[in-house]
Rosetta silent file (secondary structure, phi, psi, omega in degrees, C-alpha in Angstrom):
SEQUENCE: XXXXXXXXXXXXXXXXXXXXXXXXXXXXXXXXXXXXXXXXXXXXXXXXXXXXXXXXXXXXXXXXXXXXXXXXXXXXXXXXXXXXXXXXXXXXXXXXXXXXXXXXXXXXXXXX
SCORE:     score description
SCORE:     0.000 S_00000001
   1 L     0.000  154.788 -166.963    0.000    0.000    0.000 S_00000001
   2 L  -111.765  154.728  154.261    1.427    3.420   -0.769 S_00000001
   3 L   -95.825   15.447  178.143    1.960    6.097    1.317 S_00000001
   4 L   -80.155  126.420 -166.457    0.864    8.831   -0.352 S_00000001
   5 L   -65.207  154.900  152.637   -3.021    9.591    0.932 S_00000001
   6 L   -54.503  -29.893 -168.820   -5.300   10.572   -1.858 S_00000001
   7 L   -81.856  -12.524 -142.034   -6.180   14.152   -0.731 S_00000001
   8 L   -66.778  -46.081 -173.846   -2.222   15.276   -0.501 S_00000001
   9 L   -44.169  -25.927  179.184   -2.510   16.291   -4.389 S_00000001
  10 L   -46.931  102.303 -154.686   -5.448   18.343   -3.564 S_00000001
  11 H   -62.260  -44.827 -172.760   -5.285   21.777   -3.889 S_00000001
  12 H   -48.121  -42.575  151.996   -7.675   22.669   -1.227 S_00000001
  13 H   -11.617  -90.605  170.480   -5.923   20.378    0.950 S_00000001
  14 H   -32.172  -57.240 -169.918   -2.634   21.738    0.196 S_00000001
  15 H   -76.768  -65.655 -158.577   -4.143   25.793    1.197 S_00000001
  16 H   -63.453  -13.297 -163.148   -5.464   24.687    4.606 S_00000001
  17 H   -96.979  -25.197  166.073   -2.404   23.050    5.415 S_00000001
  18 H   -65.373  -41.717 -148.717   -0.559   26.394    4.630 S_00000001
  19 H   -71.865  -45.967 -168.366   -3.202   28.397    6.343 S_00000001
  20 H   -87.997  -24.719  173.757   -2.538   26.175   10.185 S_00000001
  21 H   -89.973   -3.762  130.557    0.882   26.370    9.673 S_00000001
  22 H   -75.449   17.108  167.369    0.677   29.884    9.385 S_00000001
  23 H   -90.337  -27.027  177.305   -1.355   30.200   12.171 S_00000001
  24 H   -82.375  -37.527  150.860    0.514   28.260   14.347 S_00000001
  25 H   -19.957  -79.575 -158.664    3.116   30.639   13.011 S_00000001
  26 H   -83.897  -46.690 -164.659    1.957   34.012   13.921 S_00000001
  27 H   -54.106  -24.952  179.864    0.527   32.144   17.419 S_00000001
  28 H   -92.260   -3.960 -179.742    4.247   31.608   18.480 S_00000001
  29 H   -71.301  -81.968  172.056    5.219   35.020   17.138 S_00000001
  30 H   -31.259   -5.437 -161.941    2.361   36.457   19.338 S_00000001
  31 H  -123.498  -41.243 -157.815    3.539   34.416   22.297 S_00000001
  32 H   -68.792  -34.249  162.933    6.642   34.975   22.041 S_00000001
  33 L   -83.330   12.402  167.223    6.458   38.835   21.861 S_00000001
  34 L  -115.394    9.003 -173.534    4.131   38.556   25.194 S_00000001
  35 L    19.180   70.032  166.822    6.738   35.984   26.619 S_00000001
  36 L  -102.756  104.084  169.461    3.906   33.587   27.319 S_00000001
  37 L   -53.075  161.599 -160.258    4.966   30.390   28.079 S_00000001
  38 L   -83.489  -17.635  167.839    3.779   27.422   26.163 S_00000001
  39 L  -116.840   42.450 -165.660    2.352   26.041   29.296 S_00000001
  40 L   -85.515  124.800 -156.556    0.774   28.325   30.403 S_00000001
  41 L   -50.223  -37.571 -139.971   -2.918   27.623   32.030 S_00000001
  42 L   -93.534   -0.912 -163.535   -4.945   30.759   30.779 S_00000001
  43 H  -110.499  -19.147  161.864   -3.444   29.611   26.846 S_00000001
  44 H   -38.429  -73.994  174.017   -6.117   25.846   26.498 S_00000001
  45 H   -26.000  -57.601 -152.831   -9.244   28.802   26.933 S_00000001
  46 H   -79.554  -28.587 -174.660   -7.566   31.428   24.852 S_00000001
  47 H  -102.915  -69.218 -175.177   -6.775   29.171   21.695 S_00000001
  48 H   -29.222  -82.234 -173.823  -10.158   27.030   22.186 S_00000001
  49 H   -36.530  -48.205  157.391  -11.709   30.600   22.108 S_00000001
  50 H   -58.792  -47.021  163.829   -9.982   31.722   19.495 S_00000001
  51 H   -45.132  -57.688 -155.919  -10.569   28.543   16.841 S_00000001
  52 H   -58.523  -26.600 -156.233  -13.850   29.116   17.775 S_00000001
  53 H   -92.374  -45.773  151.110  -13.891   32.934   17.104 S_00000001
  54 H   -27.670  -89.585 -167.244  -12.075   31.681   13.830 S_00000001
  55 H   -81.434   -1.432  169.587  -13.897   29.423   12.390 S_00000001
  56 H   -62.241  -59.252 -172.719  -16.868   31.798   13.115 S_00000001
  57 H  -108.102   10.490  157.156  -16.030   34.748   11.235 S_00000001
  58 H    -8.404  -98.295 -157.854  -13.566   33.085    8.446 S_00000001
  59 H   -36.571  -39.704  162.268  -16.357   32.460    6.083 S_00000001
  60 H   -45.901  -51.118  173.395  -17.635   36.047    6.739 S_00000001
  61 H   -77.311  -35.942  167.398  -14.468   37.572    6.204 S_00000001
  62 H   -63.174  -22.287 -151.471  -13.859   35.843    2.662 S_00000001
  63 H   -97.147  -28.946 -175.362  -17.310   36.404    1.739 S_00000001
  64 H   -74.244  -15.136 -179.723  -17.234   40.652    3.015 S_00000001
  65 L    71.503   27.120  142.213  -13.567   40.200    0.935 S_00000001
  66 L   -87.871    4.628  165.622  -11.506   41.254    4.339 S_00000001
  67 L  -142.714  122.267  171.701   -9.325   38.135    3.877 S_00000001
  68 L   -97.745   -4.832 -173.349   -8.008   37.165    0.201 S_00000001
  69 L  -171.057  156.272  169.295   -5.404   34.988    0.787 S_00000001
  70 L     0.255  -87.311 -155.539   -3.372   32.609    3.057 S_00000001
  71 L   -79.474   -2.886  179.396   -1.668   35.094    5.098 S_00000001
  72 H   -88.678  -19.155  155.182   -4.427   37.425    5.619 S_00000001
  73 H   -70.861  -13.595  175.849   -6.187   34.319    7.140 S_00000001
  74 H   -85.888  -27.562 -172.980   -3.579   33.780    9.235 S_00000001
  75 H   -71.405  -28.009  173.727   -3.707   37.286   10.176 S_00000001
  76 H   -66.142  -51.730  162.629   -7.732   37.058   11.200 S_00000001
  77 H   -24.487  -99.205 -138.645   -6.123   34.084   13.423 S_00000001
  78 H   -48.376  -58.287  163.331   -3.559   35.842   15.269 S_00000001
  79 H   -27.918  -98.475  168.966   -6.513   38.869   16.059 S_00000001
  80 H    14.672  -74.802  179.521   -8.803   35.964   17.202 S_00000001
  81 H   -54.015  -57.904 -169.655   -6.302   35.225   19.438 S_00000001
  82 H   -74.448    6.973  164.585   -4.851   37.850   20.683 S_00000001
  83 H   -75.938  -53.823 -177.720   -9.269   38.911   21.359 S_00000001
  84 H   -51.495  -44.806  164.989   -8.960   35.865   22.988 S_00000001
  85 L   -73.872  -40.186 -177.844   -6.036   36.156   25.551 S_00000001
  86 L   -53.351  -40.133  166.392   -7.305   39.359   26.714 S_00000001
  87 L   -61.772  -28.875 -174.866  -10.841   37.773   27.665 S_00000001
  88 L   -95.911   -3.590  158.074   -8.457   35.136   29.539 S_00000001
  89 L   105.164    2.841 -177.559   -6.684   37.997   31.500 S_00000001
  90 L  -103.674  124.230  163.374   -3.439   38.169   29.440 S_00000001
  91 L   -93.340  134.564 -173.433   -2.710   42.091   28.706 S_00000001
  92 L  -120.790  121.836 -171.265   -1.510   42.581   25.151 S_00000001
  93 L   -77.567  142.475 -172.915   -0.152   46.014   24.465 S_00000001
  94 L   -66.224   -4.199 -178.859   -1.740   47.238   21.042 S_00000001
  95 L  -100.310    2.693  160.423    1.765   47.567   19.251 S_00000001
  96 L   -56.846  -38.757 -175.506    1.832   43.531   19.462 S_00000001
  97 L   -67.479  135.284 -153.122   -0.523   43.543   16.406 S_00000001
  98 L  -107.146  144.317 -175.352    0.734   43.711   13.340 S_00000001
  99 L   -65.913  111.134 -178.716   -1.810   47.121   11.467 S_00000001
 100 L  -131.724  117.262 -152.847   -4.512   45.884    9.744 S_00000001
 101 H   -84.217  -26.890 -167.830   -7.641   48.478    9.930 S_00000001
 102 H   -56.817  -79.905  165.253  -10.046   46.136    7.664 S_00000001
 103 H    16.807  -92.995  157.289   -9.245   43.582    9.845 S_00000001
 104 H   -40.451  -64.691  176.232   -9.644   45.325   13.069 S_00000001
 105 H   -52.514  -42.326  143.009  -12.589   47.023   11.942 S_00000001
 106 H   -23.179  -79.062 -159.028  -14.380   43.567   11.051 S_00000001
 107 H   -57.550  -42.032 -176.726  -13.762   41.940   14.124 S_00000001
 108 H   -72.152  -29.776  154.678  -14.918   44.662   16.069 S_00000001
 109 H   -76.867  -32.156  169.513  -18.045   44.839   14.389 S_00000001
 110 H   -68.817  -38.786 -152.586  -18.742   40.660   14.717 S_00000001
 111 L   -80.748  -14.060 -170.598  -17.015   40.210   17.926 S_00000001
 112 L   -63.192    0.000    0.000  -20.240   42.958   19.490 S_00000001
């Protein structure tokens, strides 16, 4: 039996598998410039909350055309998150964030 899977040719495949590793990406970027350990309790909540905040307004943001591509999905991610630590009690100074206003401005209207 071989080991190549059927889906790996798959482009769709292929783009989500970009998209979580650049989310897991910018999330150690983001941790790293809050020097948040890796075990840290308040970080299960804060990522659960954040997928979830994710996979909410993804579909929203491709369809309003505030995320076009890979890294701008990664970038709706790292927001997510960093919405996300802050509800869990971790303060994240606003120059952590990389400027995105669409972005910003989205979230802040979905996240009411």
């Amino acid at each position: 039996m071989s080991d190549v899977e059927p889906w790996d040719d798959d482009p769709s495949v292929q783009m989500m598998r970009r998209i979580f590793s650049l989310m897991e990406k910018s999330q150690r970027e983001l941790l790293g410039a809050l020097k948040i350990s890796l075990f840290d309790p308040r970080l299960r909540r804060a990522r659960d909350h954040a997928c979830d905040l994710f996979e909410k307004t993804w579909p929203l943001a491709i369809q309003k055309k505030v995320v076009a591509n890979e890294s701008d999905a990664a970038l709706l991610y790292r927001h997510c998150l960093n919405h996300a630590l802050k509800l869990s009690g971790v303060k994240v100074p606003n120059h952590i964030l990389p400027e995105d206003d669409q972005i910003t401005k989205f979230l802040r209207k979905e996240l009411v």
